[in-house]
ChimeraX commands (.cxc) that place a marker at each C-alpha (Angstrom):
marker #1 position 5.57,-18.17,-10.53 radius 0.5
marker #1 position 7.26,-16.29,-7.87 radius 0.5
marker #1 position 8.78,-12.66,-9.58 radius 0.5
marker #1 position 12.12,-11.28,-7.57 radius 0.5
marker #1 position 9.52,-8.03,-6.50 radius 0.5
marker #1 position 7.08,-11.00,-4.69 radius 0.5
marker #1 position 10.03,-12.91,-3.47 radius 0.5
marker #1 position 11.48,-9.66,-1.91 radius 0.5
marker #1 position 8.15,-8.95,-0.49 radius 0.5
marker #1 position 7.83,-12.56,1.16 radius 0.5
marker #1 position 10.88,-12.72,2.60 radius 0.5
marker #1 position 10.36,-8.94,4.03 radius 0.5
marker #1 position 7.79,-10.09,5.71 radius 0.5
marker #1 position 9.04,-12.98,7.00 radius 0.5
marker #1 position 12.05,-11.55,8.30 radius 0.5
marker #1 position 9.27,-8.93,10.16 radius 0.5
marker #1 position 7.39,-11.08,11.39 radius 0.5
marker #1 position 9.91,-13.01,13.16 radius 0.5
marker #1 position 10.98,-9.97,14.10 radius 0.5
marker #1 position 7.12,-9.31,15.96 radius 0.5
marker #1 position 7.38,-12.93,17.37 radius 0.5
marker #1 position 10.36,-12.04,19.55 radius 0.5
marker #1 position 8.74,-9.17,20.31 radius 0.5
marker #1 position 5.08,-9.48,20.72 radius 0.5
marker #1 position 4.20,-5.98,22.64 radius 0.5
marker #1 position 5.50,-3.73,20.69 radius 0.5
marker #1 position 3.48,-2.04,18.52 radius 0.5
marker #1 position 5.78,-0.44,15.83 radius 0.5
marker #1 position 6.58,-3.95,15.23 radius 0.5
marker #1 position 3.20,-4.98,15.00 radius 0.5
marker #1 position 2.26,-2.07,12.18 radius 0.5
marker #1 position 5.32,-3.31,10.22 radius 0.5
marker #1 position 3.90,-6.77,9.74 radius 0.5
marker #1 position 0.65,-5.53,8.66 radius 0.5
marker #1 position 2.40,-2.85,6.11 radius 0.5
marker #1 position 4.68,-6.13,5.03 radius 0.5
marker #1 position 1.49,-8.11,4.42 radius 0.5
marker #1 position -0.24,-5.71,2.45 radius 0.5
marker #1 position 2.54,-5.07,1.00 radius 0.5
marker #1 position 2.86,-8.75,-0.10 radius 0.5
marker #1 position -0.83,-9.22,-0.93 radius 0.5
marker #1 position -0.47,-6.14,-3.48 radius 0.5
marker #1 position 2.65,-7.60,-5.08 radius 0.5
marker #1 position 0.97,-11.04,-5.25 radius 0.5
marker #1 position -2.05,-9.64,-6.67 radius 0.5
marker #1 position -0.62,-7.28,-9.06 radius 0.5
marker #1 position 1.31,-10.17,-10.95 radius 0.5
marker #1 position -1.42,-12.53,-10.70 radius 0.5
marker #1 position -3.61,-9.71,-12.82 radius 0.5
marker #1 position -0.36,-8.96,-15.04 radius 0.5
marker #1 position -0.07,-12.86,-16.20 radius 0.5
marker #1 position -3.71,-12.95,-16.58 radius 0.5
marker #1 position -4.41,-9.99,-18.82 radius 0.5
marker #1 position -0.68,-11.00,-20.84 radius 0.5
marker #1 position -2.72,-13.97,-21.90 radius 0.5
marker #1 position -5.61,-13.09,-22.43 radius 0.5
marker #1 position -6.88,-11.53,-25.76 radius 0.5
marker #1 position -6.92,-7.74,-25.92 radius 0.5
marker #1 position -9.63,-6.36,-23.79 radius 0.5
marker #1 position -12.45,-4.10,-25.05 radius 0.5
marker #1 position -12.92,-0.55,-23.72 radius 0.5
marker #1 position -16.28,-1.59,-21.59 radius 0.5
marker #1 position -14.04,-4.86,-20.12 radius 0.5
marker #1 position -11.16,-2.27,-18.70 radius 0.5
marker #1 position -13.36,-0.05,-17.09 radius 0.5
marker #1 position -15.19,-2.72,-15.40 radius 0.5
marker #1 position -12.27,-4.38,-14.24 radius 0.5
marker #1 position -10.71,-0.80,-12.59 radius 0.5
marker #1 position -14.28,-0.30,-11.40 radius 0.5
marker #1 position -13.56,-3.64,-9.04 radius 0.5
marker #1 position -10.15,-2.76,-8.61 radius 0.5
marker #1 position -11.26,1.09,-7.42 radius 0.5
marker #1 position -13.94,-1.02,-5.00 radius 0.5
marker #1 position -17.00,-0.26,-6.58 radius 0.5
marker #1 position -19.93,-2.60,-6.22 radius 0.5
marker #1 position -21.65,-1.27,-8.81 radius 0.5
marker #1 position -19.01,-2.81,-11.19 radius 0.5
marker #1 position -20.04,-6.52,-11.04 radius 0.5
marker link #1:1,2 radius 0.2
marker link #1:2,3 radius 0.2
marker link #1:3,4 radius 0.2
marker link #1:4,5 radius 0.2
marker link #1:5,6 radius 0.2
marker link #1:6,7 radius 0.2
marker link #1:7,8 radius 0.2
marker link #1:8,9 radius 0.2
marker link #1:9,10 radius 0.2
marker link #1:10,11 radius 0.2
marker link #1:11,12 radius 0.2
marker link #1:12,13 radius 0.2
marker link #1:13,14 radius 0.2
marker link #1:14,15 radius 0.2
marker link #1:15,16 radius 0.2
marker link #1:16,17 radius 0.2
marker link #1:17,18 radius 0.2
marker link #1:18,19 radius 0.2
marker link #1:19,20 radius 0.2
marker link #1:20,21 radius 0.2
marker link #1:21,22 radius 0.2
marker link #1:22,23 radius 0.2
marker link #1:23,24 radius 0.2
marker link #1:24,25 radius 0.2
marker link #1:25,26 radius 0.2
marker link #1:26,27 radius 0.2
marker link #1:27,28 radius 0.2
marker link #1:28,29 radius 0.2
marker link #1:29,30 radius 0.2
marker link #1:30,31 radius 0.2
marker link #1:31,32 radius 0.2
marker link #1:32,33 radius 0.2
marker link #1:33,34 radius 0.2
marker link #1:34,35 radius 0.2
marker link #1:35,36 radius 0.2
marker link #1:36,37 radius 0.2
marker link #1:37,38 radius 0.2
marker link #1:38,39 radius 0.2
marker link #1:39,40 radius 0.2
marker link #1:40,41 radius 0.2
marker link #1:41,42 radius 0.2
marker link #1:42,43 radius 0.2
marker link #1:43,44 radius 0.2
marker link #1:44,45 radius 0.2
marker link #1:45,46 radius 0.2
marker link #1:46,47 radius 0.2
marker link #1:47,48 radius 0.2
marker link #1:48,49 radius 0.2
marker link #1:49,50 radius 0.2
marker link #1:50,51 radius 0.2
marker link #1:51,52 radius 0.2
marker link #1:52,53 radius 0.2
marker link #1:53,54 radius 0.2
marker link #1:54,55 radius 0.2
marker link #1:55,56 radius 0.2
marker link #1:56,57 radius 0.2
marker link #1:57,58 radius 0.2
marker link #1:58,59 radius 0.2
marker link #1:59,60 radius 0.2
marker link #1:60,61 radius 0.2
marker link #1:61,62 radius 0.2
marker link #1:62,63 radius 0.2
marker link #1:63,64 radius 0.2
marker link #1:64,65 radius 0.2
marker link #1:65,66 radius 0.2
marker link #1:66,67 radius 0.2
marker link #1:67,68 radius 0.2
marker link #1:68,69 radius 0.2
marker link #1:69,70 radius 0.2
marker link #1:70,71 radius 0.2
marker link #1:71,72 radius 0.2
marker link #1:72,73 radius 0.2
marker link #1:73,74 radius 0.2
marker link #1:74,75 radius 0.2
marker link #1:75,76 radius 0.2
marker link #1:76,77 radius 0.2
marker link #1:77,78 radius 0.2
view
């Protein structure tokens, strides 16, 4: 399900992108796409994890930690 914060976030970067297509050498442009896409990948991501963990039965004290382990990017955690 799309949330109005991941909407927002597509369409932002939509709109910047086109905005990079008309105007492929600039580079201010070009930083603002990646920033929008990030920024969209985190929003995805972030209620992908929120619905998951909502349905999920509670998780112990070992399970959290592992999971911010991954989310922090340590290797160790898997």
């Amino acid at each position: 399900m799309l949330t109005k914060e991941s909407a927002h976030a597509r369409a932002k970067l939509a709109a910047t992108a086109s905005k990079a297509a008309r105007n492929p050498n600039d580079a201010e442009t070009a930083r603002a796409v990646d920033e929008a896409r990030r920024n969209y990948r985190f929003v995805a991501a972030a209620d992908y994890i929120e619905a998951t963990v909502s349905a999920a039965p509670p998780l112990t004290a070992d399970q959290r930690d592992r999971l911010a382990a991954l989310l922090r990017g340590g290797s160790d955690a898997v």
